[in-house]
N, C-alpha and C positions, 0 to 999 in steps of 0.2 A: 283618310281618303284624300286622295290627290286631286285637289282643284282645278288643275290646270289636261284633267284629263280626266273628266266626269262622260257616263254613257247614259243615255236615255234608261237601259238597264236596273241603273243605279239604283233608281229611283221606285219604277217599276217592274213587275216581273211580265213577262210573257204571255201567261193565259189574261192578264188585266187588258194588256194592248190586243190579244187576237180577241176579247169581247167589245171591245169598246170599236174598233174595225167592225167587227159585224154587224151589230147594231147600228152605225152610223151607215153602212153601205145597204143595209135593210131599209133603211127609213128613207134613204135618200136615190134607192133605189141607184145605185152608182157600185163598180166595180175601187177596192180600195184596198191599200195594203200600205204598212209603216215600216220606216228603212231608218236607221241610224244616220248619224251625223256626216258617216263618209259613203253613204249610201246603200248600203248592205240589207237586206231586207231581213225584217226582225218576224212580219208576221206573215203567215198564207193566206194568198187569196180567196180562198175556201173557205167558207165557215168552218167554222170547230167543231167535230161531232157532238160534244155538249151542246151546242147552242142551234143545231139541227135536231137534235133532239127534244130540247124544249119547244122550238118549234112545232115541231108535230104532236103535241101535247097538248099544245095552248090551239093550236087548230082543231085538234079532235074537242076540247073542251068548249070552242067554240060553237062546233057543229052541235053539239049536245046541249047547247044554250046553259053549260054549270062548267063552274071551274073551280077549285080550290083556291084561288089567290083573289075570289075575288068576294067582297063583302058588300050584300046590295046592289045602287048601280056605282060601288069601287072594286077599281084595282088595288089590291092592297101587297106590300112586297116587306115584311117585317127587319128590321135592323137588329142584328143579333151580337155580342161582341159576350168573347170568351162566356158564350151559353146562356147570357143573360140577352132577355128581351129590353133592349131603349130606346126604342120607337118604332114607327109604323111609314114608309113612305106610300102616298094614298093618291090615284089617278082616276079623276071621273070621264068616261065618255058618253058624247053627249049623243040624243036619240037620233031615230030617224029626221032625213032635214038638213042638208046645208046649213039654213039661218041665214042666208044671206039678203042681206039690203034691198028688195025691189027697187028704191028710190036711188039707188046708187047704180045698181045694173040695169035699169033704162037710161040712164044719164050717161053709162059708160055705154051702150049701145046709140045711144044718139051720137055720139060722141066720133067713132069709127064707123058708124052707117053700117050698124049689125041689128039684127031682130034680137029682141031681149030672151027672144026664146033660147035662140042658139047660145047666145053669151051665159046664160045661169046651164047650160046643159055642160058646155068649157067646165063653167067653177066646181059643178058638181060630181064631174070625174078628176079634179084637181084635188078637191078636198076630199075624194072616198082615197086617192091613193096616198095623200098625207096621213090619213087617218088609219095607216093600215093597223089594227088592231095588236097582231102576233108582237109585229116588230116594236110596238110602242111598252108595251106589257114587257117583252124583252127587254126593252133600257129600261122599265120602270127597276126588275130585278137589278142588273145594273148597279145603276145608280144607290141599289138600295144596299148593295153589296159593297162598292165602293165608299159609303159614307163608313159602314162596318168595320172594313179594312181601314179607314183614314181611322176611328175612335180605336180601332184596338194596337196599331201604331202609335199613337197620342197616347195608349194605357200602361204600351211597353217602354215607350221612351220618357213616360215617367217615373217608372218601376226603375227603368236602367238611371236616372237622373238620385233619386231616394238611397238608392244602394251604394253610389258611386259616395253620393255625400257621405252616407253611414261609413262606406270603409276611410274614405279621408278621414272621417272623424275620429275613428279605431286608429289610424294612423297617426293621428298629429297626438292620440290619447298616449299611444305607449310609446312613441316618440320622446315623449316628456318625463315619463315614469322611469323611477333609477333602481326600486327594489322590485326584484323578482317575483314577489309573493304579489307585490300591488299591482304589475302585470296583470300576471295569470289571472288574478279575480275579476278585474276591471275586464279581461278581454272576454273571459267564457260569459261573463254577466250582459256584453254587449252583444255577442253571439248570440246569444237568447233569443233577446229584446229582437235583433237584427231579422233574422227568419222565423221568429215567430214559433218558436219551438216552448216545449214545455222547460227543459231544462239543458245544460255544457256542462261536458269540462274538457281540464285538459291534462294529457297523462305524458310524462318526460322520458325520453329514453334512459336506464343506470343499465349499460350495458356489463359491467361487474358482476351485478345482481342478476342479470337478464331479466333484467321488469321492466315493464313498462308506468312507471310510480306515478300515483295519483298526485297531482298538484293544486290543483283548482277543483271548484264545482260548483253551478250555478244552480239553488233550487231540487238538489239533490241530499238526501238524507246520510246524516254520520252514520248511520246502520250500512247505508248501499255505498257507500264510500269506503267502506272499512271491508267489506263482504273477504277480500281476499286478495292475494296476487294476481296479479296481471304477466304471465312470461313473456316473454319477447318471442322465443323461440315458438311457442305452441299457441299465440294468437293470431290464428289464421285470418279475421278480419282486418285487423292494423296492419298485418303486415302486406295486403292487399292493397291501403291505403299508402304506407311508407314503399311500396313499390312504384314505377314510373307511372302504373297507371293513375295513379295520385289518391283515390277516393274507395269507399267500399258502405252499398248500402244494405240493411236488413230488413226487411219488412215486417218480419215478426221475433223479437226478441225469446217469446215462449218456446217458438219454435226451432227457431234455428239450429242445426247442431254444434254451430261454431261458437256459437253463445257459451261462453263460461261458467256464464251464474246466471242461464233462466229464471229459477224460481225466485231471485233476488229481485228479476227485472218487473215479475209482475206483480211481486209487493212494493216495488217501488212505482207502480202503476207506468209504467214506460213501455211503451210497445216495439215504433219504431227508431233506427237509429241509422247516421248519418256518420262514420267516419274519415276524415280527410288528413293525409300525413302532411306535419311540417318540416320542411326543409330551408334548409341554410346555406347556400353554396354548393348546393347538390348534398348534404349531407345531414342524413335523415336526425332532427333532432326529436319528435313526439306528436304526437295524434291529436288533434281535434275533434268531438263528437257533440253530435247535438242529438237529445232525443225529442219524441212526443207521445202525448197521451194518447192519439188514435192511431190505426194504421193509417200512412201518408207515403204517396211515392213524390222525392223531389225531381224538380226539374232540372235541365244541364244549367238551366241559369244560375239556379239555386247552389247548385256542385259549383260553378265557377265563384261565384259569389264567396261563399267559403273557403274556396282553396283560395281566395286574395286576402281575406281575414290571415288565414292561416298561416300564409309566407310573412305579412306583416308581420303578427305575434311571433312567429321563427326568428323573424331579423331582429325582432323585438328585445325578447330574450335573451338571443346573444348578445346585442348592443348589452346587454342591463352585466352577463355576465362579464364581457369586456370590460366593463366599465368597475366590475368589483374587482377583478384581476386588477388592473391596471393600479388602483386606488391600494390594494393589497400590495403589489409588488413596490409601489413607489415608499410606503410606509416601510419594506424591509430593505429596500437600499439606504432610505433614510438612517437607518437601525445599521446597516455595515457598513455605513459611509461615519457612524458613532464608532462602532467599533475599530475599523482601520483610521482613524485616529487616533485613540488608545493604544492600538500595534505600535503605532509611529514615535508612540511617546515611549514606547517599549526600549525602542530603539535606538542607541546613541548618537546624538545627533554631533556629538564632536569627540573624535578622541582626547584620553586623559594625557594630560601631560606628565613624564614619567623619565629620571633622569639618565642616561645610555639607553636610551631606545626612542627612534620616531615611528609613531603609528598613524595610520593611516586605512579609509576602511568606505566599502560600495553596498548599496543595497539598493538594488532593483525589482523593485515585487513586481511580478507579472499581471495580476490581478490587484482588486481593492482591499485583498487581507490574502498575505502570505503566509506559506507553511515554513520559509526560511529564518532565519535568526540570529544574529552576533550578539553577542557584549562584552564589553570591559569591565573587569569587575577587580575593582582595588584591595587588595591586599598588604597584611602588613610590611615592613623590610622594602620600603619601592618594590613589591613586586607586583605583575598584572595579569591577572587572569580573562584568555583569551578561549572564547567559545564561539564557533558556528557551527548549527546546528539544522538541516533538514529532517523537515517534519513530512511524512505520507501522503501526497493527498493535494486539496489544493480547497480554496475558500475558506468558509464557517466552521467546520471539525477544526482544518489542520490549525487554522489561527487560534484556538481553541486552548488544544493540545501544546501548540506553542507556547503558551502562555503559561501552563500549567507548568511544564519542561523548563525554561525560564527560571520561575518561581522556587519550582526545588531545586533545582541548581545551585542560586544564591543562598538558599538555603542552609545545604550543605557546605560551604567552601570553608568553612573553622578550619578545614581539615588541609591546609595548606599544601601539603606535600603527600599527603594520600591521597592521590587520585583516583586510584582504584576504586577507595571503599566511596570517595562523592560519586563516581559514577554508578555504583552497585546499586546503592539505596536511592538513585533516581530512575534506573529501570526496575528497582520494583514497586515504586511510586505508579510506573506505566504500567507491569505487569496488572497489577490492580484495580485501575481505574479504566483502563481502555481494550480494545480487543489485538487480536495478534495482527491483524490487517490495518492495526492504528500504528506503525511502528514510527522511527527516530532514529535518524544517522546523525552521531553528535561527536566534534573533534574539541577537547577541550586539553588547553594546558596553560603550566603558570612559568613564565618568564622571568626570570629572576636578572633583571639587566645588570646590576653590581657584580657578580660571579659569570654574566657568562651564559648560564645554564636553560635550557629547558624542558622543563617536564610536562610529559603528555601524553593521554588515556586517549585511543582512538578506537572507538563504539560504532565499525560498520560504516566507518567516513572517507572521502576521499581521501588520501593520504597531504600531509604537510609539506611544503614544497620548499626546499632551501636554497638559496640562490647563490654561490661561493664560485670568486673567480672564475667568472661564466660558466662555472658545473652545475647542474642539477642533483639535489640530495633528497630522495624522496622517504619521508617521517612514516614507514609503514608500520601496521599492527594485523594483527588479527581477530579483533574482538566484535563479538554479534554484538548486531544494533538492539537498541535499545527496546523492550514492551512486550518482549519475542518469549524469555526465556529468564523464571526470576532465580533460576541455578548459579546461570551465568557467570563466571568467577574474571574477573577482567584485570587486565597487566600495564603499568605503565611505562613508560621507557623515560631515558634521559641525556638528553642532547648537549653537548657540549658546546659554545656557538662562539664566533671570533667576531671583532670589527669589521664590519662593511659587508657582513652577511645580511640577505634581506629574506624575511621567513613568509611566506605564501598559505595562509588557509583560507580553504572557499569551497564553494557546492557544484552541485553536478551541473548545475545551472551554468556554467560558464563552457562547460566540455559539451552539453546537449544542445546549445545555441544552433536553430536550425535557420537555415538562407531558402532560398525561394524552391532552389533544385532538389531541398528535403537531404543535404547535407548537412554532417554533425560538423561542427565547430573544431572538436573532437580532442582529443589529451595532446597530441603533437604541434596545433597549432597553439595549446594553452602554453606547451612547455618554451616555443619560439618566441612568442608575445614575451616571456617573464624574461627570458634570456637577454632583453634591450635591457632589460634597468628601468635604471633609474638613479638621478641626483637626489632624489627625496621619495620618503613610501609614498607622496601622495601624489609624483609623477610616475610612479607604480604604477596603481590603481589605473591613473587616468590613460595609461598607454594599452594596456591590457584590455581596457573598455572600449578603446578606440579602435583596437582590431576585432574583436567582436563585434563590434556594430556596422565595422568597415565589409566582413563577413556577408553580416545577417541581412545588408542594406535595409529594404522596407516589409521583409519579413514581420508577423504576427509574434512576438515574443510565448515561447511556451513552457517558460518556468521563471523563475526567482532568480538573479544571480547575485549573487553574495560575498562578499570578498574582506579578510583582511590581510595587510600588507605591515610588517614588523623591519625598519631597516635600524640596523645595529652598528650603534655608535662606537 
């Protein structure tokens, strides 16, 4: 309420001011009427048919020397508040007779040079119209009416002070609680307590299952707790509750048809019941019910009262599942923030030194564990075995499957110049262990820098890129990728390579590099990047990475990109 713009209104209502006006214009025999603070008139000069009617009541019962209100020689006007009797206001009138002072009205008639006669005959139509009966009996009700209204405002604004405290208390209870389960019990147990009910609980939406699943219950038996499902779909009273109208009540559980499990309710001696849905940002999360042993209809207070429990426990809840989420997710970054340093260590952090050839080599993972992969892998005779490898996928699988890929790889390599059969026996390493949607683009081969030569199995990969006298020489195959197909019979070729060639393998990642306008990087700007050179493989790398990024400016990265760069001595 806004203080600075309070109405006489506020405070009281209308038939209070048009009775307290009549009776004051009755008693005081005066024409009278009450206007607001900017003058507007709130009551009518008229009395109020009510209190013209009582009038003519208390007159008739006059005339007939009996009246209902009165006990002996009292007025009596009863104080009633929410149907209980707590007091009596009690008005004696007194007999025939003024009573007034002879000793004072011949002292006041000497006084003005009046006969005492005249001056008591003055007092005694002064004091019959003060005493006018009707109207006095009138304010006795009144008055007895207004003490009423003051106790049962005093009854409600402690009732509303009790509740308010009770829900703060629900509040600051599951504000503080971090497990789900100590929730829900703590909250339906204080719902109980709260309004006074026999027993709560509270039921959660698993919209999967279409139930409505029992989670809590305050004072309810594992027999009525167990009774059966609850559907989502076919619980016409919750779903009355989870609609906007907020609430849904039953007055007789035995009866109702909407009742699921009657005969449950009245071995579990529960008659009436109260359902109010919880929500969470508008988003219905589960029901709140309270029962009782007798029939009981609640009041709006009562419905309001609950539905501020209930949003509480809503926000509650979530707060408690947030908080498991959060605790959950932070534990499994922890765990891939372990893992992609493991990847990293996978990963060769410097090329081998190897005599007619400098290497040099990029590995950008787009995420915190890539499905990408290099390595150098030494072999006898200075030779070097050079592998990159794209894995499906992207996260936990593919680093996974990386790993494994990797693993047999070095595995197999005894087999120095059969390339073939190491690539065979490592897809069907994959055929075996992974599914066809797990697959592997893998370029591997072994450079023999003393002769010259290279030899190389390409499984489904971008092709090798040969950099001669500003030509491009692309290292193609035909061979299905790897996890697909364990038939697969695969071919290796062999490259004959000169001085001051510089050999290019790398992933899709460098060609799918996307910029803001959702432009691919694309195979023509890869082939013009590699076309500058380079003085060294590792001013290679770093020129080719620098138009890609020149490209991509502050685009999101949305793959791996992987590179190595062989420039021959």
């Amino acid at each position: 309420m806004d203080g600075e713009n309070l109405k006489l209104t506020d405070f009281m209502d209308l038939q209070t001011l048009q009775e307290i006006q009549d009776n004051f214009a009755s008693i005081a025999n005066v024409r009278a009427t009450i206007t607001d603070a900017d003058g507007s008139v709130l009551t009518q000069p008229q009395p109020a048919r009510e209190y013209i009617r009582r009038q003519m009541v208390l007159a008739a019962a006059e005339d007939q020397r009996s009246t209902p209100q009165k006990e002996g020689t009292e007025y009596v006007a009863p104080i009633i508040v929410n149907e209980q009797r707590l007091g009596t206001l009690r008005m004696s009138v007194k007999g025939s007779g003024p009573g007034f002072d002879d000793g004072k009205l011949e002292s006041l008639a000497n006084k003005f040079g009046l006969e005492t006669k005249q001056i008591r005959s003055i007092a005694t139509q002064l004091s019959k119209a003060r005493n006018d009966r009707p109207a006095a009996i009138q304010f006795l009700f009144l008055l007895a009416n207004a003490i009423a209204r003051l106790c049962y405002q005093e009854f409600q604004l402690r009732q509303r002070i009790d509740e308010l405290t009770a829900v703060y208390s629900v509040t600051m209870m599951l504000a503080d609680a971090r497990e789900l389960s100590t929730v829900l019990q703590r909250t339906v147990q204080v719902v109980a307590e709260l309004m006074e009910t026999k027993a709560a609980s509270i039921r959660l939406i698993d919209r999967e299952r279409d139930e409505l699943v029992i989670m809590a219950g305050y004072n309810l038996s594992e027999e009525y707790l167990a009774k059966g499902p609850v559907r989502l779909s076919t619980a016409e009273i919750d779903k009355i509750a989870l609609s906007p109208v907020g609430f849904e009540y039953v007055r007789n559980m035995a009866a109702d048809p909407r009742v699921q499990y009657p005969q449950e309710s009245v071995r579990e001696g529960i008659v009436s019941m109260l359902s109010v849905g919880m929500r969470y940002k508008g988003r219905a999360v589960g029901a709140l019910r309270v029962y009782t042993a007798t029939e009981q209809k609640f009041s709006p207070l009562k419905i309001d009262l609950l539905k501020a429990v209930a949003a509480q426990a809503a926000a509650a809840i979530e707060n408690t599942r947030l908080v498991k989420e959060t605790l959950e997710a932070q534990a499994l970054e922890k765990q891939v923030q372990l893992a992609a340093d493991v990847q990293q260590r996978m990963i060769p952090q410097t090329p081998p030194t190897v005599p007619g050839v400098e290497l040099a080599s990029v590995y950008v993972p787009c995420f915190q564990l890539g499905g990408d992969f290099y390595d150098f892998i030494p072999l006898p005779g200075d030779n070097i075995g050079l592998a990159v490898a794209d894995v499906a996928g992207k996260g936990v699988p593919a680093s996974l499957i990386m790993a494994s890929v990797r693993a047999a790889l070095r595995a197999q390599v005894d087999n120095v110049y059969y390339l073939y059969e190491v690539i065979r026996r490592v897809n069907l390493m994959l055929c075996r262990d992974t599914t066809p949607s797990e697959f592997v683009t893998l370029f591997y081969g072994v450079l023999d820098a003393r002769n010259k030569l290279f030899t190389f199995c390409n499984a489904g990969h971008p092709p090798g890129l040969i950099l001669r006298d500003g030509q491009i020489i692309e290292l193609t195959a035909d061979n299905m990728v790897l996890g697909v197909d364990p038939d697969e019979v695969y071919r290796q070729t062999v490259f004959q390579l000169k001085t001051g060639d510089i050999l290019l393998i790398h992933t899709d990642g460098l060609t799918d590099a996307m910029n803001f306008q959702q432009e691919l990087f694309g195979k023509q700007r890869l082939l013009e990047a590699f076309k500058k050179g380079g003085d060294t493989a590792e001013l290679v790398t770093e020129n080719i990475l620098w138009e890609i990024r020149k490209f991509v400016g502050m685009a999101n990265p949305t793959d791996d990109i992987t590179m190595i760069v062989a420039k021959i001595q």
